[in-house]
Structure formats: structure tokens, C-alpha cells
NUZADO-715184 format. One record per residue (C-alpha): residue number from 0; x, y, z; residue in one letter. Coordinates in Angstrom, 1 decimal, always signed. Layout:
residues N
<r><k>NUM</k><u>X</u><v>Y</v><w>Z</w><r>a</r></r>
...
END
This chain:
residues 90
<r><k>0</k><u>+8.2</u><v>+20.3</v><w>-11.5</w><r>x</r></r>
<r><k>1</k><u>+7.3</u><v>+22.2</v><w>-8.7</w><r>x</r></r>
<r><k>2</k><u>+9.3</u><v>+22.8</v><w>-5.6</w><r>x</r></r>
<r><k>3</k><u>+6.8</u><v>+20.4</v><w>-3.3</w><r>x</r></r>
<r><k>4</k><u>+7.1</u><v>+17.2</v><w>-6.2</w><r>x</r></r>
<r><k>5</k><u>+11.1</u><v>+18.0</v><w>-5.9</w><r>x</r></r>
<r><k>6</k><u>+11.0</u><v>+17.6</v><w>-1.8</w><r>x</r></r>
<r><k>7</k><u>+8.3</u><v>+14.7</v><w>-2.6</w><r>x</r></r>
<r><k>8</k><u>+10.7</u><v>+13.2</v><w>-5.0</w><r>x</r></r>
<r><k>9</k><u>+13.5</u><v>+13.4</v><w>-3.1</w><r>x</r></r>
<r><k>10</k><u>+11.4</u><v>+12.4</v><w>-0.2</w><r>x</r></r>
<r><k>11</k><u>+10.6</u><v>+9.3</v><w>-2.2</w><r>x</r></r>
<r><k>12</k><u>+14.0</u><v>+8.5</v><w>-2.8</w><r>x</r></r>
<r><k>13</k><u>+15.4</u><v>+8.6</v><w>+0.8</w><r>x</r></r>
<r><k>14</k><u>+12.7</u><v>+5.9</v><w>+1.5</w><r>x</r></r>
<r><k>15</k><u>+13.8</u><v>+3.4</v><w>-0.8</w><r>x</r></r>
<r><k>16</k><u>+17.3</u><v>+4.0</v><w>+0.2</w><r>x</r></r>
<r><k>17</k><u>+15.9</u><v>+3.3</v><w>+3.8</w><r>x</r></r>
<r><k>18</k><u>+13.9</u><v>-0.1</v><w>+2.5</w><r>x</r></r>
<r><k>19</k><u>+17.1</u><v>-1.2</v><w>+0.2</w><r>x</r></r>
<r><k>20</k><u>+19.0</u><v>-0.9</v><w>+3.7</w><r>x</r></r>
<r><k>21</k><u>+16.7</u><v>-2.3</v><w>+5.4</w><r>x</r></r>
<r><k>22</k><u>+16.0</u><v>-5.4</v><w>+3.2</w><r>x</r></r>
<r><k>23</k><u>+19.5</u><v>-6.8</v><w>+3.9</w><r>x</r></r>
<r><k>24</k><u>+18.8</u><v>-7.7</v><w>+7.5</w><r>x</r></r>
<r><k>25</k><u>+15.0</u><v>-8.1</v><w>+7.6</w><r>x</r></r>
<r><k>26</k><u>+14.1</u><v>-11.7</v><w>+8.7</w><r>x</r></r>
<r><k>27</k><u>+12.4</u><v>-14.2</v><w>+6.0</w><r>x</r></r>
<r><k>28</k><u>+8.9</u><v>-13.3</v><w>+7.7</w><r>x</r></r>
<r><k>29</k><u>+8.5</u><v>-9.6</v><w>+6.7</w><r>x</r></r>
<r><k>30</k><u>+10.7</u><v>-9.8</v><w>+3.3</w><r>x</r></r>
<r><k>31</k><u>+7.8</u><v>-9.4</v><w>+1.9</w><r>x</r></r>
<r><k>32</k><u>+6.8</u><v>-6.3</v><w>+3.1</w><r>x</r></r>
<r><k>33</k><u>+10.1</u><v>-5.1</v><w>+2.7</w><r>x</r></r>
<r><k>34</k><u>+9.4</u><v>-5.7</v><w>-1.3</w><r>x</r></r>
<r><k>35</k><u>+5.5</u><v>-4.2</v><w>-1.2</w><r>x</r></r>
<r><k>36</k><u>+7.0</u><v>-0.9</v><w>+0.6</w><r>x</r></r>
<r><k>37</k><u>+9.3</u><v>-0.5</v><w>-1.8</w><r>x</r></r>
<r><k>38</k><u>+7.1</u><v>-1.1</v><w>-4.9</w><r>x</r></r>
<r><k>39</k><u>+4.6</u><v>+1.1</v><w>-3.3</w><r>x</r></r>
<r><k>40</k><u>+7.6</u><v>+4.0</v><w>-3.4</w><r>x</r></r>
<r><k>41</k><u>+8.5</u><v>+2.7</v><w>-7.0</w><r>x</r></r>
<r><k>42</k><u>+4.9</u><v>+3.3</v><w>-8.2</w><r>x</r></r>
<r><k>43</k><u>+4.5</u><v>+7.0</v><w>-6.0</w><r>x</r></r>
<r><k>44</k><u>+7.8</u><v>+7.8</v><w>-7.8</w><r>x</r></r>
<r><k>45</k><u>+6.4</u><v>+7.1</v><w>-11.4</w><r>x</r></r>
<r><k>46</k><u>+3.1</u><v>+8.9</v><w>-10.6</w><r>x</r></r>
<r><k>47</k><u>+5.3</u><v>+11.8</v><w>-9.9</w><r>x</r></r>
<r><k>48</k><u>+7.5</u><v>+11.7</v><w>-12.7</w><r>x</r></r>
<r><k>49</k><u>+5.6</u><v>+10.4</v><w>-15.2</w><r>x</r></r>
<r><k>50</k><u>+2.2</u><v>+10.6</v><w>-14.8</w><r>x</r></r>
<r><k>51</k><u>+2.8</u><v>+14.5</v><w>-13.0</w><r>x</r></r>
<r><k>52</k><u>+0.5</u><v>+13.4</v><w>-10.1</w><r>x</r></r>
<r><k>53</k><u>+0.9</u><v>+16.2</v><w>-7.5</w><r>x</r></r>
<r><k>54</k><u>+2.2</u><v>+15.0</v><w>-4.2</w><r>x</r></r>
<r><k>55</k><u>-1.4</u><v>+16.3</v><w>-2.5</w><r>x</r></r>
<r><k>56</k><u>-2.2</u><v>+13.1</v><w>-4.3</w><r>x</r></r>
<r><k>57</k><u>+0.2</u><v>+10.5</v><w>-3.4</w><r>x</r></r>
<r><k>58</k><u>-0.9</u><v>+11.6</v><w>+0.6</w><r>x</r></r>
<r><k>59</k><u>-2.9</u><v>+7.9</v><w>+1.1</w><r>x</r></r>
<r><k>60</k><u>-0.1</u><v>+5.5</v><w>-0.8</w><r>x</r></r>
<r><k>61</k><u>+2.7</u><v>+8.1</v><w>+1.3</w><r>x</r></r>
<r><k>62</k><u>+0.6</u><v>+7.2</v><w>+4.7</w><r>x</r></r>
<r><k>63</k><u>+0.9</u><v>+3.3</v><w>+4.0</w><r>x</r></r>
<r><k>64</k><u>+4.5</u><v>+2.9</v><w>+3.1</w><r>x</r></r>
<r><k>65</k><u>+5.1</u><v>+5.0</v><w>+6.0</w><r>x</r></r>
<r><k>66</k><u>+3.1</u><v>+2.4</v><w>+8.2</w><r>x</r></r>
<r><k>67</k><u>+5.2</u><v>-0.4</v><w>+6.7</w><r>x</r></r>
<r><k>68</k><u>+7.9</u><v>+1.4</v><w>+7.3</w><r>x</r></r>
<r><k>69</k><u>+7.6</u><v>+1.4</v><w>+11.2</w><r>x</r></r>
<r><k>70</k><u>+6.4</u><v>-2.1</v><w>+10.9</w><r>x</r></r>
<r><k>71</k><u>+9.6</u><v>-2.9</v><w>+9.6</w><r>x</r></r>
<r><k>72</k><u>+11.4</u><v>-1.2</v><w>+11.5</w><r>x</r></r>
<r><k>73</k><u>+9.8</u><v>-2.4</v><w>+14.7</w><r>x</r></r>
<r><k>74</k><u>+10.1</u><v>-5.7</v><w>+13.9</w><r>x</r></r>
<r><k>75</k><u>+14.0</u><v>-5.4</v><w>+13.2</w><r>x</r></r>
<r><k>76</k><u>+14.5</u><v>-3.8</v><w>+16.5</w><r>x</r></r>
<r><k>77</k><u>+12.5</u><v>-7.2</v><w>+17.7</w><r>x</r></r>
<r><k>78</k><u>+14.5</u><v>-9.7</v><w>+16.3</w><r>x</r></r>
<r><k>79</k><u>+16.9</u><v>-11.3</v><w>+18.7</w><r>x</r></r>
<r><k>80</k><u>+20.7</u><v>-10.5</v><w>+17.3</w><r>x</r></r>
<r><k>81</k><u>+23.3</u><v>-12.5</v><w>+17.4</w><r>x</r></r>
<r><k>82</k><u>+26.8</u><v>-10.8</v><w>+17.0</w><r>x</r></r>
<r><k>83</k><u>+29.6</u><v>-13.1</v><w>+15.3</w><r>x</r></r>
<r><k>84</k><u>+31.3</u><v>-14.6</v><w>+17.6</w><r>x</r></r>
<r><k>85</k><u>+35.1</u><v>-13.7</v><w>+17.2</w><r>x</r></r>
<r><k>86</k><u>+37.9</u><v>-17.2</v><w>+17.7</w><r>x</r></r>
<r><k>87</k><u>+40.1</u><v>-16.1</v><w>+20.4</w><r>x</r></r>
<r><k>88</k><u>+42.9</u><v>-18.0</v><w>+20.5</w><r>x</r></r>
<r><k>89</k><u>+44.0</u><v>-19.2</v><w>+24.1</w><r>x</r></r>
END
């Protein structure tokens, strides 16, 4: 593997990290996209690994999940947020 599919892979793996994360406090709405983004970086990782597609060639698939990505991420930093509310005693 060459020294650009290591960065790509590793790349690849931060992602998902980012979209497991992620997925734990996206609303019901964009779940979904949550679960597409990371099948898209599932399916770049296998190209990579087991196919030996060259990162050059994951560019376009890189570009969308990148997209959803900020989508996501937009939309969390949209939703309203409402902290537990700690009992204080009186």
C-alpha cells in the first residue's frame, strides 16, 4: 500500500469515527444520512483495501460523504438543545 492509500485509509477511518459520534445525537430526521455517510466510507474503505483502488479514485465518493458530513453537522448545531435539568433541592 502506498503512503497516499495509508493517509486515505486512515483518512477513511477518522470519518467513521466522526459519523459513529455523531450518530448518537443526530435527530430521527437525518439518521438516515448519518447511516448512508457512513456506508459510503465503509464501501471507500473496501475499494481501498480490497479492491486496491487508488485514492485518486475514491475523489467523487470522498467529495459526497464530505458534503453529508457538513450537512450533518449543520443540522446538529441547528437542533434546539435541551440540557438535563438537575433537582435542586430547596
Amino acid at each position: 500500500m502506498t503512503d497516499s492509500a495509508r493517509a486515505c485509509l486512515a483518512r477513511l477511518r477518522e470519518m467513521d469515527t466522526a459519523l459513529e459520534h455523531m450518530e448518537r445525537e443526530l435527530p430521527d430526521d437525518v439518521r438516515s444520512i448519518g447511516a448512508a455517510a457512513r456506508k459510503r466510507v465503509a464501501g471507500c474503505v473496501s475499494r481501498l483495501t480490497v479492491d486496491g483502488a487508488q485514492p485518486d479514485e475514491l475523489a467523487a465518493a470522498l467529495r459526497d460523504v464530505s458534503q453529508m458530513m457538513d450537512a450533518l453537522t449543520a443540522r446538529l448545531l441547528l437542533v434546539p438543545w435541551d440540557p438535563p435539568r438537575s433537582q435542586l433541592k430547596s
